[in-house]
Backbone as ProteinMPNN parsed JSONL, in Angstrom:
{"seq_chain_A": "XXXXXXXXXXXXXXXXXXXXXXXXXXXXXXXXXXXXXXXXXXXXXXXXXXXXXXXXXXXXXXXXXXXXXXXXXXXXXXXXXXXXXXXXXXXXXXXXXXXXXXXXXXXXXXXXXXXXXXXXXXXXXXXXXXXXXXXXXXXXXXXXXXXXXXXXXXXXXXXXXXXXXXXXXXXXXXXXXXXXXXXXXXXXXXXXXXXXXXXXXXXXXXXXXXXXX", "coords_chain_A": {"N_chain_A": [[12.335, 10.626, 15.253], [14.226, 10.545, 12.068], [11.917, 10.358, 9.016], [13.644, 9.052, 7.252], [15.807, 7.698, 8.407], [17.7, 4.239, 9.719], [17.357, 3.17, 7.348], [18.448, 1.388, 5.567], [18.916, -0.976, 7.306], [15.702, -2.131, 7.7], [14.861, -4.227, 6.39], [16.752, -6.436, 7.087], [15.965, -6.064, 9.9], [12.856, -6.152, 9.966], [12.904, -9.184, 9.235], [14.463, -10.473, 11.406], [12.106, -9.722, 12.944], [10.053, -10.882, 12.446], [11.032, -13.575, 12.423], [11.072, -13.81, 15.051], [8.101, -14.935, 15.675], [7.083, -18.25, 16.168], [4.685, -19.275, 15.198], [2.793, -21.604, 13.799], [1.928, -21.299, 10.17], [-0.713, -21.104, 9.195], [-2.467, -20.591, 10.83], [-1.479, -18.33, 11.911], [-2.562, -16.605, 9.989], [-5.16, -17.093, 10.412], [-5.852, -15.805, 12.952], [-4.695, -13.133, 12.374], [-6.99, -12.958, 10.813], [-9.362, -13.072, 12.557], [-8.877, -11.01, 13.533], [-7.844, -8.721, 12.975], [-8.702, -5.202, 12.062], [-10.599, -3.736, 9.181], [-10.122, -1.026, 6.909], [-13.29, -0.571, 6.057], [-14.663, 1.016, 4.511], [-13.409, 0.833, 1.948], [-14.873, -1.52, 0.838], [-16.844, -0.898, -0.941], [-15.247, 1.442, -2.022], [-13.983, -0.747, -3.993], [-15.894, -2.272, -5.517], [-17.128, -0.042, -6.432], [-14.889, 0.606, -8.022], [-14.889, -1.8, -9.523], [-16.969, -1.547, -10.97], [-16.534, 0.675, -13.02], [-14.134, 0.433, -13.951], [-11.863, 0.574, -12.564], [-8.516, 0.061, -12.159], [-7.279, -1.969, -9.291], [-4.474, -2.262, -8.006], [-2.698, -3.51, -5.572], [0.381, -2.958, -3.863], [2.544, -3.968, -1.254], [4.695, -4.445, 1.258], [4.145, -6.638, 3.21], [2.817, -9.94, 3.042], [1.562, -12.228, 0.687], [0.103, -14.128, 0.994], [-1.075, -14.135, 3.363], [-2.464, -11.264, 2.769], [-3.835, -11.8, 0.665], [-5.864, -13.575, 2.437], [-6.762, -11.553, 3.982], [-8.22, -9.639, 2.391], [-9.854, -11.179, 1.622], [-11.671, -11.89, 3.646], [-13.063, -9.348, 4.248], [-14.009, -8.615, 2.449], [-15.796, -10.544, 1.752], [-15.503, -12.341, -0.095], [-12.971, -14.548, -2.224], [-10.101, -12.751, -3.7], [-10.358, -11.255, -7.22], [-9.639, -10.604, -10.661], [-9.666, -8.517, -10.911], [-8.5, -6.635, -9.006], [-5.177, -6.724, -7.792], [-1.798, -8.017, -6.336], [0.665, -7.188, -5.596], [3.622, -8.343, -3.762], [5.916, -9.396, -1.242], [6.889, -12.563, -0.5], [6.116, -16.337, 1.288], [8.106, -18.54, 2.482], [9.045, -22.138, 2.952], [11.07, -22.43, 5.756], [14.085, -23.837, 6.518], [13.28, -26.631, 4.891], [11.026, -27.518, 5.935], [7.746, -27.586, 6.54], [5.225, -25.333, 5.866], [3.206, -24.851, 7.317], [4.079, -25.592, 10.024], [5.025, -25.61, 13.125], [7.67, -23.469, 13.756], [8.086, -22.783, 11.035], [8.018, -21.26, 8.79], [9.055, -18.418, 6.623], [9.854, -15.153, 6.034], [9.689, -14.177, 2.079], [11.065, -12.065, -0.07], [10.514, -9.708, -2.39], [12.305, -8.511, -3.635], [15.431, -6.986, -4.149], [16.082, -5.12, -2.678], [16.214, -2.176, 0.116], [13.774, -2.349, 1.546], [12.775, -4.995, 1.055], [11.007, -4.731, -1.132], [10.663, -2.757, -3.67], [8.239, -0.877, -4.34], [8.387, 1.595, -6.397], [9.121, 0.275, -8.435], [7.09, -1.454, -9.951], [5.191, 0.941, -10.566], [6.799, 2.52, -12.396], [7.17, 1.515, -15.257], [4.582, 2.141, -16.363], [4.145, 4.901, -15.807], [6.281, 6.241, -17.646], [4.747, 5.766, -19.768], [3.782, 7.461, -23.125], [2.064, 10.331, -23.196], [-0.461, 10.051, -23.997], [-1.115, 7.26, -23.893], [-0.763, 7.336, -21.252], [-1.653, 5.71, -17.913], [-3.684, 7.676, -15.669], [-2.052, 7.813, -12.895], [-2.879, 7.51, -8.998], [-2.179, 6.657, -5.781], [-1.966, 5.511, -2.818], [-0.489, 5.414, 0.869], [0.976, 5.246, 4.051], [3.616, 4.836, 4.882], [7.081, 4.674, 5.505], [8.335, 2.893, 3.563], [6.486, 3.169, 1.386], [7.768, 5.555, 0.247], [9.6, 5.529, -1.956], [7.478, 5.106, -4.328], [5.707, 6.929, -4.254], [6.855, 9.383, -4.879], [6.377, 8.739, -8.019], [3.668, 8.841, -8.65], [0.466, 10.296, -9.882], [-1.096, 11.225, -8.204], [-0.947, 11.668, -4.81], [-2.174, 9.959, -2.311], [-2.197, 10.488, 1.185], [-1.981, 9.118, 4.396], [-3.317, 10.419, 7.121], [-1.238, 11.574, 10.338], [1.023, 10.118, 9.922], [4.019, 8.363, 9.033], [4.501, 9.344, 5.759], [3.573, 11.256, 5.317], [4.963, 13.605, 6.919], [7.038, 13.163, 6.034], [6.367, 14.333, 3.076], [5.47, 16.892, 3.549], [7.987, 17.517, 4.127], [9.291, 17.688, 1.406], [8.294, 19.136, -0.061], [6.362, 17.763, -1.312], [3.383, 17.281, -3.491], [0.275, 16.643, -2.131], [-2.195, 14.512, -0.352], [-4.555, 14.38, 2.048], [-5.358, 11.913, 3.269], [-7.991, 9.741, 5.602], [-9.715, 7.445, 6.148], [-11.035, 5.534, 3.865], [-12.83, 6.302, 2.346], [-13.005, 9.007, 2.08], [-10.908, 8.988, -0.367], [-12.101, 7.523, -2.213], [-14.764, 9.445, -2.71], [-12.969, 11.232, -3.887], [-11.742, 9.985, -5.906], [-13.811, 9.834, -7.536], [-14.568, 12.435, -8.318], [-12.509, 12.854, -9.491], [-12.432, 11.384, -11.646], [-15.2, 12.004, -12.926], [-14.288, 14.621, -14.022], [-14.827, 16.494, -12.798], [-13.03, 17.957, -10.855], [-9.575, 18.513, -10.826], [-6.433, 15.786, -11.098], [-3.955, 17.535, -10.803], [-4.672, 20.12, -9.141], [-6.0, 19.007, -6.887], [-4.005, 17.911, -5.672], [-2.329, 19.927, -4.801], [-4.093, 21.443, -3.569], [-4.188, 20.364, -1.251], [-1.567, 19.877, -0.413], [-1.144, 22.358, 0.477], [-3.203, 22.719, 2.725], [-2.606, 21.619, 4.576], [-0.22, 22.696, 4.908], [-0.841, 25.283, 6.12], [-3.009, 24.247, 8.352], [-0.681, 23.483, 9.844], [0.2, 26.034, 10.47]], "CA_chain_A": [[13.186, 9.884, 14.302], [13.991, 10.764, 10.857], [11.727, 9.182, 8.472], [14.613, 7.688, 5.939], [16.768, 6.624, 9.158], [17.497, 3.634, 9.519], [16.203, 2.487, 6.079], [19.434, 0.129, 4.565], [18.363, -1.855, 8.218], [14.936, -2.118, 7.603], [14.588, -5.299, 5.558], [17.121, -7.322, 7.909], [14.847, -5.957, 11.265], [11.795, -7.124, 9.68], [13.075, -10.453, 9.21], [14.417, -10.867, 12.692], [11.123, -9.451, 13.906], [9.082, -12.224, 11.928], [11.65, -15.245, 12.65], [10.8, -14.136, 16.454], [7.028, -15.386, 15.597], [6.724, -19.817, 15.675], [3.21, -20.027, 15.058], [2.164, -21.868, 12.436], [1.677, -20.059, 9.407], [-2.139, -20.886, 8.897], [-2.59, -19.902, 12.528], [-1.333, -16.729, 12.113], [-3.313, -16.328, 8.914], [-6.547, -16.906, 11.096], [-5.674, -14.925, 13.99], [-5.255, -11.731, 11.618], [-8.549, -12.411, 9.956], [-10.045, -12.952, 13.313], [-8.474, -9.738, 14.865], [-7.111, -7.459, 12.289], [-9.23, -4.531, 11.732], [-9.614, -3.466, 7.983], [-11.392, -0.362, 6.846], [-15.076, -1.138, 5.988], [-15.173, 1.984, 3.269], [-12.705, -0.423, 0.96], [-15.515, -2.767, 0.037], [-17.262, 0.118, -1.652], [-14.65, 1.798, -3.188], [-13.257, -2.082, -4.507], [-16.88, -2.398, -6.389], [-17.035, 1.13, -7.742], [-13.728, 0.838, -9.237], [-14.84, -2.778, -10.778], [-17.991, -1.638, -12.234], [-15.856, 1.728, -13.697], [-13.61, -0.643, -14.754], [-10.665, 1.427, -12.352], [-7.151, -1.099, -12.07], [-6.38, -1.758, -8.318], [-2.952, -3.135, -7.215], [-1.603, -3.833, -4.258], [1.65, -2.78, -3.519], [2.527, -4.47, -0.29], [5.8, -4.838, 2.216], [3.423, -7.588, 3.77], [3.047, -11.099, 2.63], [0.685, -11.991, -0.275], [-1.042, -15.064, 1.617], [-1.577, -12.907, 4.371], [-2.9, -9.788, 2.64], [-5.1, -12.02, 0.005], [-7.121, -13.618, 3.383], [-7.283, -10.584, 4.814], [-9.246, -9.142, 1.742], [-11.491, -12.553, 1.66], [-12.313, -11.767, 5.049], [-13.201, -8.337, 4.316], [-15.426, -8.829, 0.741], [-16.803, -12.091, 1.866], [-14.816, -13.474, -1.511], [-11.786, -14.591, -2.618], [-10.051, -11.93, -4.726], [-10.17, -11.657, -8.962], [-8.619, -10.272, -11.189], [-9.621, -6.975, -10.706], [-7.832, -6.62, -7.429], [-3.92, -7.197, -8.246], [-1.309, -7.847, -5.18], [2.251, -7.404, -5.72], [4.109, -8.204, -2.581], [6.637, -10.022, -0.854], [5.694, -13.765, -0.395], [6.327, -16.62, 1.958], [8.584, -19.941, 2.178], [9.64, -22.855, 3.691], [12.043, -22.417, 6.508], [15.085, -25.313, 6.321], [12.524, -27.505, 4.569], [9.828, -27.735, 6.696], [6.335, -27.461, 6.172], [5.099, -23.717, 6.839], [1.65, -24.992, 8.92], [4.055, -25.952, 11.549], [5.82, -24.658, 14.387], [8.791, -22.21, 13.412], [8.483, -23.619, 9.755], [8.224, -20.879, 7.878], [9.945, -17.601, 6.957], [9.231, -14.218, 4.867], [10.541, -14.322, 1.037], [11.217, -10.781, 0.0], [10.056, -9.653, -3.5], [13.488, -7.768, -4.412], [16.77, -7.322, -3.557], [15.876, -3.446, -2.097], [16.631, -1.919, 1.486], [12.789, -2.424, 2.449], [12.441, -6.173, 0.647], [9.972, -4.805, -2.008], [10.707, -1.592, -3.67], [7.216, -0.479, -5.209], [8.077, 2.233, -7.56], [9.667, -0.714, -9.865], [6.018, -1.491, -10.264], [4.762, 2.008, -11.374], [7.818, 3.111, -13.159], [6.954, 1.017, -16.793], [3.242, 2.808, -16.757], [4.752, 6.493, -15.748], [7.53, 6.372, -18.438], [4.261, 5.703, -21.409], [3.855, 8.143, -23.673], [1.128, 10.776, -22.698], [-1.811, 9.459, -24.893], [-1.068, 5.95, -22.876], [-0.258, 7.114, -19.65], [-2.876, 6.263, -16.828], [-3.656, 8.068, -13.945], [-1.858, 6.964, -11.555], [-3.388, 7.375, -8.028], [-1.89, 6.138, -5.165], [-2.904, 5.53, -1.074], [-0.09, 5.215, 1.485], [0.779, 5.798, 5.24], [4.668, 4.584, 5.641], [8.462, 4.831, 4.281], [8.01, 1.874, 2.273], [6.017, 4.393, 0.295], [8.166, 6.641, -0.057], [9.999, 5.557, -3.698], [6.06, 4.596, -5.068], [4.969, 7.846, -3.93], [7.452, 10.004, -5.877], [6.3, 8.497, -9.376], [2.305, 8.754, -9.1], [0.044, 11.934, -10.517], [-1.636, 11.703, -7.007], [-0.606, 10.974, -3.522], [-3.126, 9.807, -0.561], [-1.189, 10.182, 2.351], [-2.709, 8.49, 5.614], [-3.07, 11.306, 7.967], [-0.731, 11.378, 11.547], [1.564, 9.109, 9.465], [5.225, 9.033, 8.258], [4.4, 9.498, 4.968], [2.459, 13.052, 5.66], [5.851, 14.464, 7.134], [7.973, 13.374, 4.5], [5.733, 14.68, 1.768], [6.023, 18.461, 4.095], [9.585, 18.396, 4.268], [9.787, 17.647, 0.763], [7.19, 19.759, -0.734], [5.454, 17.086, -2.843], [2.049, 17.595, -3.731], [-0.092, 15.041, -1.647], [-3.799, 14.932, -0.297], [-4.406, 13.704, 3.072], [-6.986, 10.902, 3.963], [-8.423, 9.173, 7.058], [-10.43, 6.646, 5.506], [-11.564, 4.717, 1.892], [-14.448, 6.845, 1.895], [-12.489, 10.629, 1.221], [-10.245, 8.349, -1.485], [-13.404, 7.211, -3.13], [-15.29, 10.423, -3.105], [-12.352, 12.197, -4.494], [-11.443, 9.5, -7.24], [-15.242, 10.027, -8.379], [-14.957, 13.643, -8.519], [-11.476, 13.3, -11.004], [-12.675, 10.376, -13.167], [-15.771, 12.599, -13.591], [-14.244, 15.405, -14.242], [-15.186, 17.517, -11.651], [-11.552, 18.597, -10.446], [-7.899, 17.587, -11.749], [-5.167, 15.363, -10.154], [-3.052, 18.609, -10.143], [-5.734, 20.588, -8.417], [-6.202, 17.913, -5.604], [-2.721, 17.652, -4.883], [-1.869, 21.053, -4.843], [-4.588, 21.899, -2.34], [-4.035, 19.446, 0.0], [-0.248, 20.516, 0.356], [-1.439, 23.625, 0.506], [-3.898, 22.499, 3.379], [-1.486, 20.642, 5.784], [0.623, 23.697, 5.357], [-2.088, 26.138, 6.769], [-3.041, 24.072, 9.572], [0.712, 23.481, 10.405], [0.893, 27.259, 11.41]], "C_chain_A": [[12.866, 10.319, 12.878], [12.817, 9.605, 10.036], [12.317, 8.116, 7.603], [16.329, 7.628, 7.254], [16.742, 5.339, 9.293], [17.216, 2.266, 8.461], [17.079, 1.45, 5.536], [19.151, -0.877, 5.984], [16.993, -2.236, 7.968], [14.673, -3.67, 7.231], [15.092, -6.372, 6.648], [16.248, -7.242, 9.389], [13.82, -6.222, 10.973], [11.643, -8.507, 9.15], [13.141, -10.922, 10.222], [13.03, -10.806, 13.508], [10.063, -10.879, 13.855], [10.01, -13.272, 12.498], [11.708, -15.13, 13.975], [9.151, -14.878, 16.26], [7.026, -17.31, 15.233], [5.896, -20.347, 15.348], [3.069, -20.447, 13.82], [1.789, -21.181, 11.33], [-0.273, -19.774, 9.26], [-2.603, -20.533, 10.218], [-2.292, -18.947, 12.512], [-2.093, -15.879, 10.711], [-4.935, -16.253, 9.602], [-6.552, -16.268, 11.822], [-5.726, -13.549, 13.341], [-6.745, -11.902, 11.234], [-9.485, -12.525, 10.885], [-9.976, -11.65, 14.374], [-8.285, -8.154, 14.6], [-8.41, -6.504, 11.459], [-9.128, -3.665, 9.943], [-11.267, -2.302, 7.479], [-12.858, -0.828, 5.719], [-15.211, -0.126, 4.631], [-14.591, 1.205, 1.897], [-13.959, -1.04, 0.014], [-16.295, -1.749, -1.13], [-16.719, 0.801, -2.857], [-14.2, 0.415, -4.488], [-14.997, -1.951, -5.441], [-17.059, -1.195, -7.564], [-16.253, 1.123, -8.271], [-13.971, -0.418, -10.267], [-15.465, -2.486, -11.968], [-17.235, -0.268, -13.26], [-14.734, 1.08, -14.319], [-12.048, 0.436, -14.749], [-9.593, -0.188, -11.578], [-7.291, -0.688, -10.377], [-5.661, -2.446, -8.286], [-2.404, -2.429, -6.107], [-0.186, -3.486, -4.046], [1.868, -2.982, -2.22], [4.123, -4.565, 0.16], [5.197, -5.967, 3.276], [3.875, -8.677, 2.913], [2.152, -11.537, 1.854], [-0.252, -13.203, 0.048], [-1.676, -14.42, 2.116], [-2.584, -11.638, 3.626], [-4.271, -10.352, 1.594], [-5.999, -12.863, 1.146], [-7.704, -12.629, 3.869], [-8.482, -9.676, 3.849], [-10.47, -9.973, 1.628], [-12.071, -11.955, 2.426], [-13.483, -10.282, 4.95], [-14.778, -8.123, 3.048], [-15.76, -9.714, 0.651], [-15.926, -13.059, 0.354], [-13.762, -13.918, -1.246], [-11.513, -13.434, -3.651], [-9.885, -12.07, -5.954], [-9.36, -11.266, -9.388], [-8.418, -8.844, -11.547], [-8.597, -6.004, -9.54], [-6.305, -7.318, -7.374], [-2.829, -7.188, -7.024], [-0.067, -8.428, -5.069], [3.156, -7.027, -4.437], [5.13, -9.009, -2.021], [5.6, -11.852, -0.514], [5.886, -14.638, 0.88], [6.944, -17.891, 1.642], [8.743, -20.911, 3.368], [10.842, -22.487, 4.635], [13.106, -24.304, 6.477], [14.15, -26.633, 6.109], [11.525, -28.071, 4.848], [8.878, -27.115, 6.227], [5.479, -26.029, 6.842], [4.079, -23.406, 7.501], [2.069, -25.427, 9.608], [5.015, -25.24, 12.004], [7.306, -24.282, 13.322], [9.08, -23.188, 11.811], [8.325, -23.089, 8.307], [9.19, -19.178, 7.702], [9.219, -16.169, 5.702], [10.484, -14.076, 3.08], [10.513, -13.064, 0.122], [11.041, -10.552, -1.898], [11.052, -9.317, -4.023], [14.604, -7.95, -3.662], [16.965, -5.507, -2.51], [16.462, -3.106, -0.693], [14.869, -2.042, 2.085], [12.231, -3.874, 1.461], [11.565, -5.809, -0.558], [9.698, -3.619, -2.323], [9.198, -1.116, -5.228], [7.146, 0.515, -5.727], [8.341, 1.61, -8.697], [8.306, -1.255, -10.334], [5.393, -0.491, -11.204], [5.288, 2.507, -12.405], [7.383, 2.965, -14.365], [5.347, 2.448, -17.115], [3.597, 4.303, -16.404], [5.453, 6.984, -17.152], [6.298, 6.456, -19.951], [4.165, 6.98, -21.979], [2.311, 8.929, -23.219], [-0.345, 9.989, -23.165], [-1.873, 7.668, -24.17], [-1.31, 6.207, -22.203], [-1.362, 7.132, -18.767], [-2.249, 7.16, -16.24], [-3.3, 7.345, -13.051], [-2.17, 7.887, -10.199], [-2.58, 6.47, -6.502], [-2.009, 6.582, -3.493], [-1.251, 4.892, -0.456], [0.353, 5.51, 2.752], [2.805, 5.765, 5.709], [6.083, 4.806, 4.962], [8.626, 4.175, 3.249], [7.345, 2.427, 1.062], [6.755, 5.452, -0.507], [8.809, 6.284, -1.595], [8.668, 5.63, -4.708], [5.539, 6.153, -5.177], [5.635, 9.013, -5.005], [6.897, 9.841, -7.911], [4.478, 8.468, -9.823], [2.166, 10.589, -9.406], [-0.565, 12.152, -8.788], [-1.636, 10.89, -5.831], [-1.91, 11.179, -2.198], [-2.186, 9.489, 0.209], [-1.925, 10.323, 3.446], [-2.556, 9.633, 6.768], [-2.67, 10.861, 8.994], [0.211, 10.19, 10.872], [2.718, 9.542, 8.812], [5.301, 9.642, 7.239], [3.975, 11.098, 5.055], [4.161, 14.131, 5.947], [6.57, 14.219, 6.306], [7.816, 14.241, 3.396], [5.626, 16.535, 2.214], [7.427, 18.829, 3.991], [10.32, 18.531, 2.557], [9.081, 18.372, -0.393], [6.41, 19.071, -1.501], [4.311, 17.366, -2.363], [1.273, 16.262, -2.713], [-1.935, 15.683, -1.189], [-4.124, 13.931, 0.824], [-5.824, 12.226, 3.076], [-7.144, 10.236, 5.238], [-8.886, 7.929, 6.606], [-10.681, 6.696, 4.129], [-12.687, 5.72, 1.325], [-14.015, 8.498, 1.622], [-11.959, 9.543, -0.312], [-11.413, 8.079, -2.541], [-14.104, 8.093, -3.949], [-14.302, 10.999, -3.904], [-11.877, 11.362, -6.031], [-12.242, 9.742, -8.04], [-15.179, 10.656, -8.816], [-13.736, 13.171, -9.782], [-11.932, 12.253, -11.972], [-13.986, 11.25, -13.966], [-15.66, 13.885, -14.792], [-14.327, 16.727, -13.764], [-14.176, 18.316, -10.966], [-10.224, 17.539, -11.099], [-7.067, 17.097, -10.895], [-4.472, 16.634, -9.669], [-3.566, 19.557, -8.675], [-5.501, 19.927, -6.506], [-5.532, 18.217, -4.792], [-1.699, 18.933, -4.339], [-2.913, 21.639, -3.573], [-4.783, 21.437, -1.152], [-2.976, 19.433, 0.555], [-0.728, 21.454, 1.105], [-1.773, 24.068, 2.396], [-3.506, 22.086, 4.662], [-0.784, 21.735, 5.867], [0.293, 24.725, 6.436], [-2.199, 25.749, 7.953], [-1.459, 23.61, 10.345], [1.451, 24.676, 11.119], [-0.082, 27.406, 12.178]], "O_chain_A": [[11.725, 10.466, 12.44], [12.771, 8.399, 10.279], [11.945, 6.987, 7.284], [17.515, 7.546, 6.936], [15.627, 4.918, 8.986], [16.995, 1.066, 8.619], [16.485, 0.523, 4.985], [19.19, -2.016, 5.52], [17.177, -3.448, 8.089], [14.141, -4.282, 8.158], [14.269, -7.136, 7.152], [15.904, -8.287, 9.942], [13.358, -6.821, 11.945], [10.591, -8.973, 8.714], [12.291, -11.76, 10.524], [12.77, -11.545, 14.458], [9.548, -11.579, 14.726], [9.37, -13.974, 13.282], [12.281, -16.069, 14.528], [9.123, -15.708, 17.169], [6.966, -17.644, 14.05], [5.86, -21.556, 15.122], [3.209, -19.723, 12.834], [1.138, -20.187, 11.651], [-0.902, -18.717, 9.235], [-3.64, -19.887, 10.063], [-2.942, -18.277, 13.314], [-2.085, -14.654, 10.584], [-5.747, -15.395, 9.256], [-7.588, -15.619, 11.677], [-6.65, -12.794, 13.644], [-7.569, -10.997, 11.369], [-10.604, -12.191, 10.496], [-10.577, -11.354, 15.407], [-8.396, -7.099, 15.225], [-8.989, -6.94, 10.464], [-8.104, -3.156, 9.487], [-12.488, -2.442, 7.548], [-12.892, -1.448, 4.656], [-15.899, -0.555, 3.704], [-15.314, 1.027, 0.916], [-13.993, -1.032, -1.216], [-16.164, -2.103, -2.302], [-17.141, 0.888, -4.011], [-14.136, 0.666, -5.692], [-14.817, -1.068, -6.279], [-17.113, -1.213, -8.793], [-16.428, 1.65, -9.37], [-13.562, -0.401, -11.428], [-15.203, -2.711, -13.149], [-17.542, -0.385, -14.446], [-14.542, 1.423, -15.486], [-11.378, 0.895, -15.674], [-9.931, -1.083, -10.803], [-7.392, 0.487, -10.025], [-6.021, -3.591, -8.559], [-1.909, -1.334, -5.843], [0.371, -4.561, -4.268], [1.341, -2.05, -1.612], [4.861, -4.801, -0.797], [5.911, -6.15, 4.262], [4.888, -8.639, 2.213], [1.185, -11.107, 2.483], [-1.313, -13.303, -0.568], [-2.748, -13.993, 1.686], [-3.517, -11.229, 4.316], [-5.361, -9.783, 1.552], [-7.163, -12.881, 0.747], [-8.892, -12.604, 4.19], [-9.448, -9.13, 4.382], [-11.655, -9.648, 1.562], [-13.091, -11.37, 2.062], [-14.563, -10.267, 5.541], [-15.929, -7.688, 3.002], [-16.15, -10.094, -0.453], [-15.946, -14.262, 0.095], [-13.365, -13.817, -0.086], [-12.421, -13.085, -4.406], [-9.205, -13.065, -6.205], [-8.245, -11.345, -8.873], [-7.539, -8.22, -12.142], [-8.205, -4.837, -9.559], [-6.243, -8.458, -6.914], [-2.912, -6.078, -6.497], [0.3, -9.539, -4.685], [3.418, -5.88, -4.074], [5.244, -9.776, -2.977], [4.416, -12.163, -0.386], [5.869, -13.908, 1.871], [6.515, -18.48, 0.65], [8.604, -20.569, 4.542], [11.808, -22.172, 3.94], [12.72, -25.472, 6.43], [14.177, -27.562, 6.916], [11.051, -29.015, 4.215], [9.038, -26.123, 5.516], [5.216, -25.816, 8.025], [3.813, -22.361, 8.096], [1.294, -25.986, 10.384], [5.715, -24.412, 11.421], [7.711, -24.9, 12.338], [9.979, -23.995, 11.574], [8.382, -23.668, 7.222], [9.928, -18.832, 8.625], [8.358, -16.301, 4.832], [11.706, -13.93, 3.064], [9.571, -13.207, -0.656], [11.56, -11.42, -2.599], [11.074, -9.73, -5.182], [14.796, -8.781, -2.774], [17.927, -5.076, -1.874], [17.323, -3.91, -0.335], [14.787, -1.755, 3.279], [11.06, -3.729, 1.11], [11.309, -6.845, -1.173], [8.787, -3.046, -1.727], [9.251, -1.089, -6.457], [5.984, 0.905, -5.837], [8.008, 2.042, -9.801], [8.461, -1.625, -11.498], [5.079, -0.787, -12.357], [4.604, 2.942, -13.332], [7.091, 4.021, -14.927], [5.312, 3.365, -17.935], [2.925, 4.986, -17.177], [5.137, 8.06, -17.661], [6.653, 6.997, -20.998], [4.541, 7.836, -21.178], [1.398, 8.167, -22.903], [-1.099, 9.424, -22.373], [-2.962, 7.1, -24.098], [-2.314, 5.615, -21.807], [-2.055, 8.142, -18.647], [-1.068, 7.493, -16.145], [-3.913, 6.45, -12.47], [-1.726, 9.034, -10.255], [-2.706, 5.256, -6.662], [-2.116, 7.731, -3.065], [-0.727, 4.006, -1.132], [0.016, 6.693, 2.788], [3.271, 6.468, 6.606], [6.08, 5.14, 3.778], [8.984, 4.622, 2.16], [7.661, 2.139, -0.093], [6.447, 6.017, -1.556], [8.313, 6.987, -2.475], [8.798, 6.172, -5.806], [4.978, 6.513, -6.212], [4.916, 9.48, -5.889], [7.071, 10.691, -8.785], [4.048, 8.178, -10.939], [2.921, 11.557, -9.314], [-0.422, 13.248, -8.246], [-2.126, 9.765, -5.726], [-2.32, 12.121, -1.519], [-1.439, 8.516, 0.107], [-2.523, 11.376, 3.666], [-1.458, 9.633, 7.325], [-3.209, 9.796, 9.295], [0.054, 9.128, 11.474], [2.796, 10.596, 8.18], [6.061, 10.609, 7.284], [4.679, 11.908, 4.451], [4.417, 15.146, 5.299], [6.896, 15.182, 5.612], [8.738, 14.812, 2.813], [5.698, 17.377, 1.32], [7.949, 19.933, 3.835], [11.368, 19.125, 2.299], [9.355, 18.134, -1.57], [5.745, 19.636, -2.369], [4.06, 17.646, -1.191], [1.734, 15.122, -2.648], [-2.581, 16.682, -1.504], [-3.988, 12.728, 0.599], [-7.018, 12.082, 2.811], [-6.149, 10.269, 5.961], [-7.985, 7.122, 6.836], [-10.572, 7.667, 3.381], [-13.202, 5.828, 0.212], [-14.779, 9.171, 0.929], [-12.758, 9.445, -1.243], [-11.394, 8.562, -3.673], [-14.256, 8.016, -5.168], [-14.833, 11.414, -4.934], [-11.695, 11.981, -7.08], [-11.911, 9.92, -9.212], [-15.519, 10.488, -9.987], [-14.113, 13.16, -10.954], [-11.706, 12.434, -13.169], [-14.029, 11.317, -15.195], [-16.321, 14.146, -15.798], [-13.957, 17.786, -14.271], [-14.532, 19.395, -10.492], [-10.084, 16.411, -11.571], [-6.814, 17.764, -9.892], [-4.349, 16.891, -8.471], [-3.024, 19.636, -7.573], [-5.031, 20.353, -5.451], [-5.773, 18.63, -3.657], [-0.657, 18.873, -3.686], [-2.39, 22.275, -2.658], [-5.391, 21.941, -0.207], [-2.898, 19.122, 1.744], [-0.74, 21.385, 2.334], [-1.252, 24.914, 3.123], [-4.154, 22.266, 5.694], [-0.55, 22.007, 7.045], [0.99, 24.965, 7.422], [-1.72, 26.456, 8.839], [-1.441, 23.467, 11.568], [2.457, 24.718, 11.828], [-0.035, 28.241, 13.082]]}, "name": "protein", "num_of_chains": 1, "seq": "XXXXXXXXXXXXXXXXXXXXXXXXXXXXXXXXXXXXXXXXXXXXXXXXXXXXXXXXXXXXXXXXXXXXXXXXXXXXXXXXXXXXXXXXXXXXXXXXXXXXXXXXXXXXXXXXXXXXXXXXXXXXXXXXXXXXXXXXXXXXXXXXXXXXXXXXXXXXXXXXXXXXXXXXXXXXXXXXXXXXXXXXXXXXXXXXXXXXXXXXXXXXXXXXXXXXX"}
């Protein structure tokens, strides 16, 4: 399957998929944090970027209850304000209370074809003027990525993942990862100085191309 088939469906099939789920919402909020595997290299990189004093945000097609337990769970905390998580949210279903049976529903951050189009996020900080403009950096694995991914200086793309073939068929620059712990090492090396966004992203096409023949 193409990866941008499908995609003006997307938003309405992940509604139906959720309004097949009745469980309680805080019940299904514990069940992820009792089940849902979340990589372990995270907590690491999430500290080195506080004490470096590097921005993360969230960009999410998830649900922002959901995704801030799942980081509790993960860094023993609650998250600050270092740790930013712009995502779709959650509501009441026909007025009911969303800790009970079929009583709640997903509430979609935009009006987009995937509920929550995260390059409208990046866009303002791309557009500054060079002497402004961060580095932008960005980690993703799926289509939902795909507008976000177009507007950063450097793409992590989740190896064996949609995102990876998109970013081949379309030549963008990208840089594969497996885990928090390449992303980490390699943010170190460019904040140091040690190699350049361009660099990165240019040999990591490069790299996927190679082993592709």
């Amino acid at each position: 399957m193409d990866v941008l088939e499908g995609k003006a469906s997307f938003r309405d099939a992940f509604r139906d998929m959720l309004d097949s789920v009745k469980t309680p919402f805080n019940e299904c909020i514990k069940t992820l944090q009792e089940n849902m595997k979340l990589d372990p290299h995270f907590v690491e990189f999430y500290y080195w970027a506080k004490e470096n004093n590097v921005p993360i945000v969230v960009l999410s097609s998830g649900m922002k209850p959901i995704i801030s337990a799942l980081f509790e769970t993960l860094l023993g905390h609650k998250t600050d304000d270092h740790l930013y998580i712009v995502s779709n949210d959650v509501e009441s279903r026909d007025g009911k209370d969303i800790n009970t049976e079929g009583g709640w529903q997903i509430k979609y951050h935009d009006e987009s074809h995937f509920g929550h189009d995260k390059s409208l996020e990046i866009k303002p900080y791309a557009a500054l003027p060079d002497e402004e403009r961060p580095t932008l950096l960005y980690a993703g694995d799926g289509v939902s990525d795909l507008s976000a991914a177009a507007e950063t200086d450097l793409l992590f793309a989740r190896k064996g993942h949609d995102l990876v073939t998109f970013c081949e068929r379309q030549g963008m620059p990208f840089t594969i990862f497996e885990s928090w712990e390449s992303i980490l090492a390699t943010t170190k090396d460019i904040l140091s100085g040690k190699v350049s966004v361009k660099k990165v992203a240019e040999e990591g096409l490069e790299k996927v191309r190679k082993e592709g023949n």
